[in-house]
C-alpha positions in Angstrom: 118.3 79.1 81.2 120.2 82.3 80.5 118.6 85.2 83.0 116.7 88.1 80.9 118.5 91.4 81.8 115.9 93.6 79.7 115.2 96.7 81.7 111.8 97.3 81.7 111.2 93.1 82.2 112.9 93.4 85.6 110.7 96.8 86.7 107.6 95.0 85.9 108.7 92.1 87.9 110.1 94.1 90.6 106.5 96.1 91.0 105.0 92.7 90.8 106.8 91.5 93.7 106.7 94.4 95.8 102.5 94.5 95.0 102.6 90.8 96.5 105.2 91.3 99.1 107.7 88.6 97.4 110.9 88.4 96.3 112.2 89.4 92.8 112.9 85.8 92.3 109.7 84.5 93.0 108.2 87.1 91.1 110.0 86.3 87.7 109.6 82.9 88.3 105.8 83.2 88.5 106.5 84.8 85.2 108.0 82.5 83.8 105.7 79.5 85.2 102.4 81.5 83.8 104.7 82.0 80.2 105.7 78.8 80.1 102.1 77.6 80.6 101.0 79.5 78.1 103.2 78.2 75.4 105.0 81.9 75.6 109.1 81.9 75.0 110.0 85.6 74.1 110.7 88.5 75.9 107.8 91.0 74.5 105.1 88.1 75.6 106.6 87.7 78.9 106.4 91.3 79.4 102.7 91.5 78.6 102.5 88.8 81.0 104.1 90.4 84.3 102.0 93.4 83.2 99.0 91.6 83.4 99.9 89.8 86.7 100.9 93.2 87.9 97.1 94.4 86.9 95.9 91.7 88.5 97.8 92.2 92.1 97.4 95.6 92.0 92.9 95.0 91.8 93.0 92.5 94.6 94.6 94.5 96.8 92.4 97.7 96.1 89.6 95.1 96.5 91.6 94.3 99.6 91.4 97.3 100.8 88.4 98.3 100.3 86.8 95.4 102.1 88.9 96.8 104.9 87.6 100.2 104.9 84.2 98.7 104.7 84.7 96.1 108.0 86.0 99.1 109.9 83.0 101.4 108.9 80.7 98.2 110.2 82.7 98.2 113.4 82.1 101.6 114.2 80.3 102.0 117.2 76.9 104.4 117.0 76.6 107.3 119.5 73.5 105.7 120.9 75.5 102.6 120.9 78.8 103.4 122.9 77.7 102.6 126.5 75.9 98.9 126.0 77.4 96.2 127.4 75.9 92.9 127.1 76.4 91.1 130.4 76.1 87.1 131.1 
């Protein structure tokens, strides 16, 4: 298959990959796989689908990081905590 050299289809995939810490390639082809899936073959369909991929990536990893935040505030020691030591 011909490669897609639309503009604004290679930015989308581009932020899509960067979000999920893959490469271009990988990226589109996820596109493409989730497209083809879908019965989608044209250009403005797969761009509404690397959009919404992107949407998606993009919420898991604030999700990501807020579940982080949260397990460091739980690890937080107390001040009346700091000096036990639980000993065998």
């Amino acid at each position: 298959m011909p490669t897609i050299e639309d503009h604004n289809y290679l930015k989308i995939c581009a932020q899509l990959a960067s979000s999920l810490s893959i490469s271009l390639s990988s990226a589109k082809r996820q596109v493409e796989l989730t497209a083809n899936r879908k019965g989608k073959k044209d250009l403005q369909s797969r761009k509404i689908i690397a959009e919404e991929l992107l949407a998606k990536a993009l919420s898991e990893a604030n999700d990501k990081n807020n579940a982080a935040n949260q397990l460091d505030q739980l690890l937080e020691a107390l001040a009346s905590e700091e000096n036990f030591m639980v000993e065998d």
